[in-house]
MOPAC internal coordinates of N, CA, C and O (Angstrom, degrees):
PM7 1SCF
backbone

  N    0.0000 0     0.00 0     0.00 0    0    0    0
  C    1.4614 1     0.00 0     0.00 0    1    0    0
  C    1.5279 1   108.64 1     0.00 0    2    1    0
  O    1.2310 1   121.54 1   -53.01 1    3    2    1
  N    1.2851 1   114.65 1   126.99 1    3    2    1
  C    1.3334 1   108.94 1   177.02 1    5    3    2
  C    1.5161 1   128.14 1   -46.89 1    6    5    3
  O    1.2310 1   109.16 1     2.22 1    7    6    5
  N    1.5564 1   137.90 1  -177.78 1    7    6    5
  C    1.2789 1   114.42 1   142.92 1    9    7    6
  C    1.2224 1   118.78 1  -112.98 1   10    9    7
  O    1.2310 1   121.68 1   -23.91 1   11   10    9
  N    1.1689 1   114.39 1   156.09 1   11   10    9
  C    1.6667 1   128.82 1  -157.84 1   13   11   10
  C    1.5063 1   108.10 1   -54.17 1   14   13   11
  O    1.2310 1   118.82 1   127.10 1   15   14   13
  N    1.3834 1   119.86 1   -52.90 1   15   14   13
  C    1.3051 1   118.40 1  -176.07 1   17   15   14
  C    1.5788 1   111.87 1   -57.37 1   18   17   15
  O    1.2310 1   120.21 1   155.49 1   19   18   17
  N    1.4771 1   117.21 1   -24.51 1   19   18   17
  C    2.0531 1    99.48 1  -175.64 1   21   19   18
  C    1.5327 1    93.36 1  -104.76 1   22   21   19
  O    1.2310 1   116.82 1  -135.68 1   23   22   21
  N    1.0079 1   123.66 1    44.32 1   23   22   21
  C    1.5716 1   137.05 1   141.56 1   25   23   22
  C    1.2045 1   125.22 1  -131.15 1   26   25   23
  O    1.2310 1   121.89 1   -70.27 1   27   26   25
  N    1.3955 1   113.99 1   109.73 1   27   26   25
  C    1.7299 1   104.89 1  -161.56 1   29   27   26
  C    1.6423 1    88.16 1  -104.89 1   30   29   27
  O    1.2310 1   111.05 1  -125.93 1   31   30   29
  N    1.2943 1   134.45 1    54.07 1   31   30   29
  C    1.4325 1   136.97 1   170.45 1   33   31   30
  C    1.6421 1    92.21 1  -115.47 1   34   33   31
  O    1.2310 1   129.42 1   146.37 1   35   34   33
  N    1.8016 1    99.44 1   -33.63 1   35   34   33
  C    1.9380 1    87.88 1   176.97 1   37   35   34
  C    1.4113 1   118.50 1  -104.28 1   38   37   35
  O    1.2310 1   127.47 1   -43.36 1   39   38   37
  N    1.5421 1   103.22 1   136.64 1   39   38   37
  C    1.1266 1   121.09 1  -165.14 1   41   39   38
  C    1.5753 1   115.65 1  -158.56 1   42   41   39
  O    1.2310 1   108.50 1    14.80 1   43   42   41
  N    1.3295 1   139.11 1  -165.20 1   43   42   41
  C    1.3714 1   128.46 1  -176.40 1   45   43   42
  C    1.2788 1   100.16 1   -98.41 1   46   45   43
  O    1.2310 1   109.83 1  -175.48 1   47   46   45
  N    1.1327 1   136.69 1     4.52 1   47   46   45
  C    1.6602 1   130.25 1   159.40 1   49   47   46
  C    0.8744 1   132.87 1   -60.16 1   50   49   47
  O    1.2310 1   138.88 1   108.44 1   51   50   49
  N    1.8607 1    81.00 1   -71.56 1   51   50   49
  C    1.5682 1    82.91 1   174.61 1   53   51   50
  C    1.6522 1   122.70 1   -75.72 1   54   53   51
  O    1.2310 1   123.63 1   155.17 1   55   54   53
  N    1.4053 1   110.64 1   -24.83 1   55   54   53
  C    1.6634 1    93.28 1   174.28 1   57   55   54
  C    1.3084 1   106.64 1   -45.67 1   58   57   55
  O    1.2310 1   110.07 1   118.83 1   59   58   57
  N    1.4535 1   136.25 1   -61.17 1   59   58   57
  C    1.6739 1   129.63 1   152.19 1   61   59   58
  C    1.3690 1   110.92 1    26.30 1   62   61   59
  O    1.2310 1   135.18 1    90.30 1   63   62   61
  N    1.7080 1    88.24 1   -89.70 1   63   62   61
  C    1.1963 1   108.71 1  -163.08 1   65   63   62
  C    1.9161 1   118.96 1   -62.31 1   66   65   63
  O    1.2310 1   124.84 1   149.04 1   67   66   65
  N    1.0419 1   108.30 1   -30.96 1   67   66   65
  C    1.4082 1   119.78 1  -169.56 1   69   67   66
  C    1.7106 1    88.77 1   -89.73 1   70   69   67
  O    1.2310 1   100.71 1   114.61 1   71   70   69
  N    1.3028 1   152.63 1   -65.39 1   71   70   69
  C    1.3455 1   140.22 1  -171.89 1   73   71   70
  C    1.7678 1   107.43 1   -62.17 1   74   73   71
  O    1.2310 1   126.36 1   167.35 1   75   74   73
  N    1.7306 1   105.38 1   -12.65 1   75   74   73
  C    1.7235 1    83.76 1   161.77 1   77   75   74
  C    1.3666 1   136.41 1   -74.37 1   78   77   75
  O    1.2310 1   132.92 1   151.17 1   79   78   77
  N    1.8201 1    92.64 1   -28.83 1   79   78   77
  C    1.6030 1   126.57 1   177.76 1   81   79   78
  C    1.6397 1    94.68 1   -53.56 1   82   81   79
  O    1.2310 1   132.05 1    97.26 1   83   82   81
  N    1.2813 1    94.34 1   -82.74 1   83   82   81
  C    1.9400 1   107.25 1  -170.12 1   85   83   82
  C    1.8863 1   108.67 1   -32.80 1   86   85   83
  O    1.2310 1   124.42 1   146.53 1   87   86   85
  N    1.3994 1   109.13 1   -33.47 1   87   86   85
  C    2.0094 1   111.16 1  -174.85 1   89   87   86
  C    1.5725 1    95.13 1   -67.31 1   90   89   87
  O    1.2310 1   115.51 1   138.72 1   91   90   89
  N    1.5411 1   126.13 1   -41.28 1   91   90   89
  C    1.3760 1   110.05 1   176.91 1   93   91   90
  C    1.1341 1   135.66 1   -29.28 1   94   93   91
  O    1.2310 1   107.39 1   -39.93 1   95   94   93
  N    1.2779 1   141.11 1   140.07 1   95   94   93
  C    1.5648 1   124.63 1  -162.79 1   97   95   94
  C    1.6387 1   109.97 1  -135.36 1   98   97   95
  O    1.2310 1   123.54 1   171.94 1   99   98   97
  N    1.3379 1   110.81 1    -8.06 1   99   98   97
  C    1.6470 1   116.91 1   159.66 1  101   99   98
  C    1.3938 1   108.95 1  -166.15 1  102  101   99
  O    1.2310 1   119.88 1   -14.47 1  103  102  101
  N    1.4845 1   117.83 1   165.53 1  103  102  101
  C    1.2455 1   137.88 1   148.82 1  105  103  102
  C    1.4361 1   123.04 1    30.82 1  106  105  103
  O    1.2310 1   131.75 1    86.48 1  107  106  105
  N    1.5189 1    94.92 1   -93.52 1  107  106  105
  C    1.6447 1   114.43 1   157.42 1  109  107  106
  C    0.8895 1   123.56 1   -54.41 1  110  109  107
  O    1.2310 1   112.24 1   145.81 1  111  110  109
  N    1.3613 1   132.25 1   -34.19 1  111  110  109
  C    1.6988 1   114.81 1  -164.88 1  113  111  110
  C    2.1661 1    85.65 1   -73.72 1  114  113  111
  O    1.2310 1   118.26 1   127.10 1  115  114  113
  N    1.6366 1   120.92 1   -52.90 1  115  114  113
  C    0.9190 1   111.60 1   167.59 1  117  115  114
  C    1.5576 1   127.69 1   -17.54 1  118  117  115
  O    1.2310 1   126.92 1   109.82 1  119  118  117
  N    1.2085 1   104.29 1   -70.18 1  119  118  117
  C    1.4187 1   122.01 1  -179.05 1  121  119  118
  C    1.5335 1    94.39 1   -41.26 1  122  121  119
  O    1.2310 1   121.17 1    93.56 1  123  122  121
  N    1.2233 1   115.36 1   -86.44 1  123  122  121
  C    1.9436 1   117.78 1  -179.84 1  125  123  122
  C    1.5294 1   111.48 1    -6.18 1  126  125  123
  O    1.2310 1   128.57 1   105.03 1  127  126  125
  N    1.9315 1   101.11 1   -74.97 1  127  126  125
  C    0.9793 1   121.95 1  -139.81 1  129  127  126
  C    1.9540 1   105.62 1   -77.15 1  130  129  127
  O    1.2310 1   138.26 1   159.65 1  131  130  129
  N    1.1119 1    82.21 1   -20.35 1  131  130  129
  C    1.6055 1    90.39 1   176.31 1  133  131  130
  C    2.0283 1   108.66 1  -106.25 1  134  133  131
  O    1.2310 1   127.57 1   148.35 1  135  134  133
  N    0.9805 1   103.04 1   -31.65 1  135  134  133
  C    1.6960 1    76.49 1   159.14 1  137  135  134
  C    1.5650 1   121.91 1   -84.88 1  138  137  135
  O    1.2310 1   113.80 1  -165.91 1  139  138  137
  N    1.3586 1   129.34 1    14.09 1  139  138  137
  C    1.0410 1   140.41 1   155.67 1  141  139  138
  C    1.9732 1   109.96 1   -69.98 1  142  141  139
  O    1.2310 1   132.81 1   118.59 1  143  142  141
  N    1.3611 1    92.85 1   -61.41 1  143  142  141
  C    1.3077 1   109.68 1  -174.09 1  145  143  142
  C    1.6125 1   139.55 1   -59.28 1  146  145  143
  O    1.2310 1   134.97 1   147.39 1  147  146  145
  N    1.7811 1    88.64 1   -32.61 1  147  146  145
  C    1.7758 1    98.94 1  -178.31 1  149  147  146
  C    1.9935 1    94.89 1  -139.44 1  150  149  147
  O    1.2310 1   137.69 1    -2.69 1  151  150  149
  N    1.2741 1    83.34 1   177.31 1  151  150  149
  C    1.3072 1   103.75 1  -173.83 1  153  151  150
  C    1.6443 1   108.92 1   -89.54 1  154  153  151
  O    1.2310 1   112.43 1   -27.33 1  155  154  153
  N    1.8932 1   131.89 1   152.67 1  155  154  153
  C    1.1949 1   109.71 1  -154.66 1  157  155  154
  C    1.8371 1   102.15 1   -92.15 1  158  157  155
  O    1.2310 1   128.95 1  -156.17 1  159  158  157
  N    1.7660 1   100.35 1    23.83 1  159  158  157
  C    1.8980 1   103.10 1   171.15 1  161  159  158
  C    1.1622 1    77.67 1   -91.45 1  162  161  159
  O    1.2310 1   110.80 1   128.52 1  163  162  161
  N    1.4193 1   134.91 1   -51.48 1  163  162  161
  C    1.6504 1   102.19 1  -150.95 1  165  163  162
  C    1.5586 1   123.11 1   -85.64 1  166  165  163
  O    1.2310 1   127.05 1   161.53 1  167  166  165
  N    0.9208 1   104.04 1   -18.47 1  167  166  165
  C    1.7182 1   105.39 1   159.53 1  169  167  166
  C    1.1670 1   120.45 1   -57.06 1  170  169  167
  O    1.2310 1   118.50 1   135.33 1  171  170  169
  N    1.7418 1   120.46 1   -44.67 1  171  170  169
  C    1.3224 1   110.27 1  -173.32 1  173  171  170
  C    1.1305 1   114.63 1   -85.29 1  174  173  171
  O    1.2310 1   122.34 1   172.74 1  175  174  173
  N    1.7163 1   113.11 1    -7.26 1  175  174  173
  C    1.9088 1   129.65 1   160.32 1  177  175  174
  C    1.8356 1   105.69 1   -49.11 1  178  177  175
  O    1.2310 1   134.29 1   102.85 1  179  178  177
  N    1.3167 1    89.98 1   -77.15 1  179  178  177
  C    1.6448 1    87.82 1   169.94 1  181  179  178
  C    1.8694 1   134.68 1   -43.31 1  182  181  179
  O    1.2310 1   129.82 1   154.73 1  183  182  181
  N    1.2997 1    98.68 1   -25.27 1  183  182  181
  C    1.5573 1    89.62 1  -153.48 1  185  183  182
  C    2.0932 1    74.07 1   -87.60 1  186  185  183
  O    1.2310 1   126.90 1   133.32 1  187  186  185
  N    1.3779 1   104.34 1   -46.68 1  187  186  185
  C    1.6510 1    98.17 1  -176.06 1  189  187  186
  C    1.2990 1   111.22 1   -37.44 1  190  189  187
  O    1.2310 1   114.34 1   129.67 1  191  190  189
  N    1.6779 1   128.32 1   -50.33 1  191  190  189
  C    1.4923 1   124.19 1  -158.26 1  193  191  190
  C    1.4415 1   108.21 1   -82.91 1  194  193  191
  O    1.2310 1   121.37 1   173.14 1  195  194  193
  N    1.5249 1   114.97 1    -6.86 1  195  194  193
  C    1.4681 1   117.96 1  -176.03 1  197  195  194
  C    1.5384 1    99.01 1   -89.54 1  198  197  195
  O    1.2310 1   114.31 1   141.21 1  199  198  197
  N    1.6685 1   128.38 1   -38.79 1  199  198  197
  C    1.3838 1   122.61 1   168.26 1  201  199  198
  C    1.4445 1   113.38 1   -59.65 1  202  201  199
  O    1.2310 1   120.68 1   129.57 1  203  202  201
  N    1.2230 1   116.31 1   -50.43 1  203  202  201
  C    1.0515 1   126.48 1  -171.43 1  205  203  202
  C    2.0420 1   106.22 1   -56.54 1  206  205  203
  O    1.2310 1   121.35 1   125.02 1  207  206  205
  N    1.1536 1   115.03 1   -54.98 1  207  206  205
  C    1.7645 1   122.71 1   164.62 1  209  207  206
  C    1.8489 1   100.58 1   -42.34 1  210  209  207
  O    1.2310 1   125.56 1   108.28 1  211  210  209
  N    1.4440 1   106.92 1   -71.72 1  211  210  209
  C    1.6582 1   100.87 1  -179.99 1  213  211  210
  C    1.5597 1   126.50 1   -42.35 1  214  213  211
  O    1.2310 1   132.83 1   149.16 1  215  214  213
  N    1.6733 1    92.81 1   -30.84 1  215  214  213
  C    2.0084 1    92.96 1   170.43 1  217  215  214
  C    1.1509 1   128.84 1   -43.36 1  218  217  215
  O    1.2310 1   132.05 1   114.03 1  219  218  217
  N    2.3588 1    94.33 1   -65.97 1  219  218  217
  C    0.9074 1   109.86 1   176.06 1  221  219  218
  C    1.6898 1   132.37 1   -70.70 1  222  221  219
  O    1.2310 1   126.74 1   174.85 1  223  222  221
  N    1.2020 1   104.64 1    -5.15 1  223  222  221
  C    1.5404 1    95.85 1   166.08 1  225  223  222
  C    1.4129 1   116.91 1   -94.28 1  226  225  223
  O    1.2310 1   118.29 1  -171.02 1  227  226  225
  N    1.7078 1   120.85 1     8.98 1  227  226  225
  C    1.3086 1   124.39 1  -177.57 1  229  227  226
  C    1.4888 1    91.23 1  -107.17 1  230  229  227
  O    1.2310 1   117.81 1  -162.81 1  231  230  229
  N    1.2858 1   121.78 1    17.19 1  231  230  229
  C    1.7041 1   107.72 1   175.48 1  233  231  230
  C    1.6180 1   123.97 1    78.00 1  234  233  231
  O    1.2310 1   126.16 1  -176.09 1  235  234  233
  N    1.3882 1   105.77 1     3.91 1  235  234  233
  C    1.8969 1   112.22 1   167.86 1  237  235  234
  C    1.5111 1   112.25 1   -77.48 1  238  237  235
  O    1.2310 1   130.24 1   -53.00 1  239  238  237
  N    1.4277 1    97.86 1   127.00 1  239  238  237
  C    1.4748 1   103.99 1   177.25 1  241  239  238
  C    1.7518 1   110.09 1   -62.25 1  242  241  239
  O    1.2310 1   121.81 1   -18.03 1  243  242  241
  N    1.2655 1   114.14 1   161.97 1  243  242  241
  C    1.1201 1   142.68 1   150.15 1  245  243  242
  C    1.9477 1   111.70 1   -11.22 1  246  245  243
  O    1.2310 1   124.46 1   121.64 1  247  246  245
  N    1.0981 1   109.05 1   -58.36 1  247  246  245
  C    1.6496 1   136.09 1  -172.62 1  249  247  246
  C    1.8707 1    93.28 1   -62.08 1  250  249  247
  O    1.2310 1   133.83 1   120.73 1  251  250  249
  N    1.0156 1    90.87 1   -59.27 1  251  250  249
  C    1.7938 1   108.48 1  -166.63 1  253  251  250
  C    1.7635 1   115.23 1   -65.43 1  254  253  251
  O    1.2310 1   130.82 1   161.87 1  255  254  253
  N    1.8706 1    96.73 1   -18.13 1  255  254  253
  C    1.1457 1    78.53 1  -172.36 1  257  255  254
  C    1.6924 1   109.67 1  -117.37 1  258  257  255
  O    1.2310 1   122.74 1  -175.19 1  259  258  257
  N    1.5703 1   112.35 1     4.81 1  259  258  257
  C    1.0148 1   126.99 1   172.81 1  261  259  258
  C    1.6127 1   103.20 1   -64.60 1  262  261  259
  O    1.2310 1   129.16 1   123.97 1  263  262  261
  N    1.2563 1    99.95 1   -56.03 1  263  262  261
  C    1.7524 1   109.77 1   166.12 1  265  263  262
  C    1.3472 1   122.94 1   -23.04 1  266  265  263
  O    1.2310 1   130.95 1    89.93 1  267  266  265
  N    1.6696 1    96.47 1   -90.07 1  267  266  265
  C    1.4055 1   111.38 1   179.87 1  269  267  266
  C    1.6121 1   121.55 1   -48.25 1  270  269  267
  O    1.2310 1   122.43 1   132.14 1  271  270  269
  N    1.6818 1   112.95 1   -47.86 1  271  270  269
  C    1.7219 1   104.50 1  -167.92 1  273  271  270
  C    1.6895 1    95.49 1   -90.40 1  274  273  271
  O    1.2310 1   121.19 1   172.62 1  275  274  273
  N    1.0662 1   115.32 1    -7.38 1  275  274  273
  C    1.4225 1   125.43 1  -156.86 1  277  275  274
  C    1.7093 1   113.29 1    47.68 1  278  277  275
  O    1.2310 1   118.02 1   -82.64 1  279  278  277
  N    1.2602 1   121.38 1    97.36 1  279  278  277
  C    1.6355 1   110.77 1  -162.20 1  281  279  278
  C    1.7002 1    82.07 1  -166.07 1  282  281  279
  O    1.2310 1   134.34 1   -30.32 1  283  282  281
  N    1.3909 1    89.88 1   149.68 1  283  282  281
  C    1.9118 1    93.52 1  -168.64 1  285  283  282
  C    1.6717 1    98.92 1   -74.18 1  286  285  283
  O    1.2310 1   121.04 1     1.11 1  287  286  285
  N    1.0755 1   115.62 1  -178.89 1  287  286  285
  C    2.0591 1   139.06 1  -172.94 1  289  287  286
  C    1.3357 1    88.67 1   -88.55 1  290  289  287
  O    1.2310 1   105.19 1   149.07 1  291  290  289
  N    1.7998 1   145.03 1   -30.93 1  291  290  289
  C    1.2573 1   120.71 1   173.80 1  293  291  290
  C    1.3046 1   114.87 1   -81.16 1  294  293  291
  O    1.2310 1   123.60 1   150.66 1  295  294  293
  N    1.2779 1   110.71 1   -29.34 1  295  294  293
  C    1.8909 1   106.79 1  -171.06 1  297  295  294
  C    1.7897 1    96.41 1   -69.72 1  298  297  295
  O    1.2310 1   113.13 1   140.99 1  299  298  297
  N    1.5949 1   130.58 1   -39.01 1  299  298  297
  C    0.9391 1   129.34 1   170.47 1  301  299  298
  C    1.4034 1   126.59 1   -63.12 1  302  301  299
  O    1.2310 1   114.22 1   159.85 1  303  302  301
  N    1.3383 1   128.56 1   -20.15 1  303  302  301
  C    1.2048 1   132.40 1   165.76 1  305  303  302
  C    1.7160 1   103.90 1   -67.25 1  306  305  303
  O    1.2310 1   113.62 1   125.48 1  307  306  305
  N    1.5105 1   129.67 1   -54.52 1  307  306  305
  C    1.0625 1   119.40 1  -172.52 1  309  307  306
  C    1.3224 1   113.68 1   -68.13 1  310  309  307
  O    1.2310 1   116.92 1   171.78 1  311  310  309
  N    1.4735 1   123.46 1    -8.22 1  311  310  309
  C    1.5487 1   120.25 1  -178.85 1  313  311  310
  C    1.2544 1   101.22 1   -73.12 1  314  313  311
  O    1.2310 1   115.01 1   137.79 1  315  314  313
  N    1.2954 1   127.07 1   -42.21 1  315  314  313
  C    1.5204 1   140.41 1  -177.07 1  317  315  314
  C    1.3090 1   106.55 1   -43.73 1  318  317  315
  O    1.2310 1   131.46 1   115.70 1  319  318  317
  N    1.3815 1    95.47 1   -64.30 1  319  318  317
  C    1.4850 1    83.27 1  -171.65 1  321  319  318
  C    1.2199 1   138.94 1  -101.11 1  322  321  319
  O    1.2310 1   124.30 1  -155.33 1  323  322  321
  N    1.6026 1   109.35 1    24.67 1  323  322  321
  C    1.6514 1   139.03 1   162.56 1  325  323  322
  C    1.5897 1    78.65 1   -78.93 1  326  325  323
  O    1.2310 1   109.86 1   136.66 1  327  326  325
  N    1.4178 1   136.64 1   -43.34 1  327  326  325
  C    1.6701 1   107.40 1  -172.88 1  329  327  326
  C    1.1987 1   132.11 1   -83.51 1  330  329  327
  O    1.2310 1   123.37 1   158.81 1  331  330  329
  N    2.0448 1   111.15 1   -21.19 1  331  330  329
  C    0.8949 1   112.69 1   167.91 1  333  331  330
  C    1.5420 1   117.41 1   -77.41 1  334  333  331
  O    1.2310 1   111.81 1   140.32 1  335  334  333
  N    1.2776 1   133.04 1   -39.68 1  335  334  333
  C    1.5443 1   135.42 1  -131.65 1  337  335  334
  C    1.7283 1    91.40 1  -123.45 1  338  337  335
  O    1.2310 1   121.63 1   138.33 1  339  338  337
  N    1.7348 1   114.48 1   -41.67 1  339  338  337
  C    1.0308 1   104.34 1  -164.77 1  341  339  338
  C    1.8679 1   118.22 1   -89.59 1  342  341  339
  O    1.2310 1   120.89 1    30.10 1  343  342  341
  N    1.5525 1   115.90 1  -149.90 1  343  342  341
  C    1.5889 1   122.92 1  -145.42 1  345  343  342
  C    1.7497 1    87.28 1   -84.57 1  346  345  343
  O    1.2310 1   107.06 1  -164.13 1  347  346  345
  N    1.6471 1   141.71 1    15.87 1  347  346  345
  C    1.2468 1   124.48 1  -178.38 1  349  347  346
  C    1.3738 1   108.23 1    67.36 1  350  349  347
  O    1.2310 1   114.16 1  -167.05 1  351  350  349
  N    1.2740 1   128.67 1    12.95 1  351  350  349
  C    1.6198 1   106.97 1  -178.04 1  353  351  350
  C    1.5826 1   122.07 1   -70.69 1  354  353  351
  O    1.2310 1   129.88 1   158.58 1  355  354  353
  N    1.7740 1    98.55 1   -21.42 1  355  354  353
  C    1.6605 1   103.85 1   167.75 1  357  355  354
  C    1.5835 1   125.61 1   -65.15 1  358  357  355
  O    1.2310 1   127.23 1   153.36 1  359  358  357
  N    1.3494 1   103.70 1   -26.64 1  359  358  357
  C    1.2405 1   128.91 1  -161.07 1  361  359  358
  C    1.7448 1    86.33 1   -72.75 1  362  361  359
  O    1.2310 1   126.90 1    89.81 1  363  362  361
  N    1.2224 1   104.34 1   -90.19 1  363  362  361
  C    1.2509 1   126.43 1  -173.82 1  365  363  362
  C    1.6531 1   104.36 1   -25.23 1  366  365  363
  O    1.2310 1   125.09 1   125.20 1  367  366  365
  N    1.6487 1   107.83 1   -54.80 1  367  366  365
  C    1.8663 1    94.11 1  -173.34 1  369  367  366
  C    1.3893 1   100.57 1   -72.61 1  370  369  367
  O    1.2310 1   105.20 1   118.11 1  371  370  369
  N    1.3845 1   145.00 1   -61.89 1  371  370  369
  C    0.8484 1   137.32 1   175.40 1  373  371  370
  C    1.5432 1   131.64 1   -22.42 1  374  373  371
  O    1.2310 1   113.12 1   117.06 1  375  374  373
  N    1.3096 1   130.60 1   -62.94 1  375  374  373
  C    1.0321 1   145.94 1   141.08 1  377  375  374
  C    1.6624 1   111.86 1    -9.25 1  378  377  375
  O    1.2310 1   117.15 1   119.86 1  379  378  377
  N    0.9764 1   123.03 1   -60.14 1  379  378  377
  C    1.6734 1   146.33 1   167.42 1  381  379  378
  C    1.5923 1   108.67 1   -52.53 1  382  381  379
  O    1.2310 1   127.33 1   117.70 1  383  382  381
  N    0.9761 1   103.51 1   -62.30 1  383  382  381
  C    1.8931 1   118.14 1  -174.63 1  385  383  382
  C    1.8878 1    91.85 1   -46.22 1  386  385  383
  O    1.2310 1   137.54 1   110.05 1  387  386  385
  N    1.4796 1    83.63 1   -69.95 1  387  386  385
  C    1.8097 1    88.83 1  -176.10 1  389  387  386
  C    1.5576 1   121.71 1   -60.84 1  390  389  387
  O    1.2310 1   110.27 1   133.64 1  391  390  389
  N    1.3484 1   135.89 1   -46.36 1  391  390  389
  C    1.1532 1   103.17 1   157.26 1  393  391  390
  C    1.4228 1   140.89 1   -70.16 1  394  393  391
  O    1.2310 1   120.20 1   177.29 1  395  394  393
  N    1.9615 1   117.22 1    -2.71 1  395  394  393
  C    1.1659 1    99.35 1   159.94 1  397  395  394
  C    1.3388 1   126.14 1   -87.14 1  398  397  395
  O    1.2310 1   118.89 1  -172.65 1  399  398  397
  N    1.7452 1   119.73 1     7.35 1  399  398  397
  C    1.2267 1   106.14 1   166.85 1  401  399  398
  C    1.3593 1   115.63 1   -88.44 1  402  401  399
  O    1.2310 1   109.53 1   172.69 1  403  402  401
  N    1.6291 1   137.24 1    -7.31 1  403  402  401
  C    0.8864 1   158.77 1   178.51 1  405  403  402
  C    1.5728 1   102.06 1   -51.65 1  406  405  403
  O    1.2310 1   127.17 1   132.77 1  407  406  405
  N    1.4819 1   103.82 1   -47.23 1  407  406  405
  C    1.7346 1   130.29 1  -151.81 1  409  407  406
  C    1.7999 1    96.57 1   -67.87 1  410  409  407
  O    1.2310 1   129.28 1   131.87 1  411  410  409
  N    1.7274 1    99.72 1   -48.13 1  411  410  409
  C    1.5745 1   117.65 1   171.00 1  413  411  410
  C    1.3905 1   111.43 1   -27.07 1  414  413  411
  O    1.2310 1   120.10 1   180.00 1  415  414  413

């Protein structure tokens, strides 16, 4: 686990913010709590770079995925390398998504 101080993303805010996320308990309350929270670019910012992460860990080039999530070759370059270099957090949800559709 890292330590808190050589990440200046952690702090008592955002834990805040992330233990409000985690109290959610389905779908909708999501839905609520986040169109309360962000604007409807930045949701569809997020949900793009999270397809766009699932591409690239399914092996779609660059070409394929500009297509599919529609999201520029730089925002996709930095997803890359939040998967290669960075903390796995794509890894980790992803990973999850797919075996709970597995569970289906």
């Amino acid at each position: 686990m890292p330590m808190q101080d050589k990440n200046p993303r952690r702090n008592a805010l955002t834990d805040a913010l992330f233990d409000a996320i985690l109290s959610l308990q389905d779908r909708e309350e999501c839905y609520q709590f986040f169109d309360d929270l962000c604007t409807v670019k930045e949701i569809a910012d997020m949900s793009q770079r999270l397809e766009a992460a699932k591409l690239l860990l399914a092996g779609k080039t660059y070409e394929q995925i500009v297509k599919s999530a529609e999201i520029s070759t730089a925002t996709i370059s930095r997803i890359n390398r939040c998967i290669q270099y960075g903390s796995g957090g794509y890894q980790i949800v992803i990973d999850r998504m797919a075996q709970k559709q597995g569970d289906k």
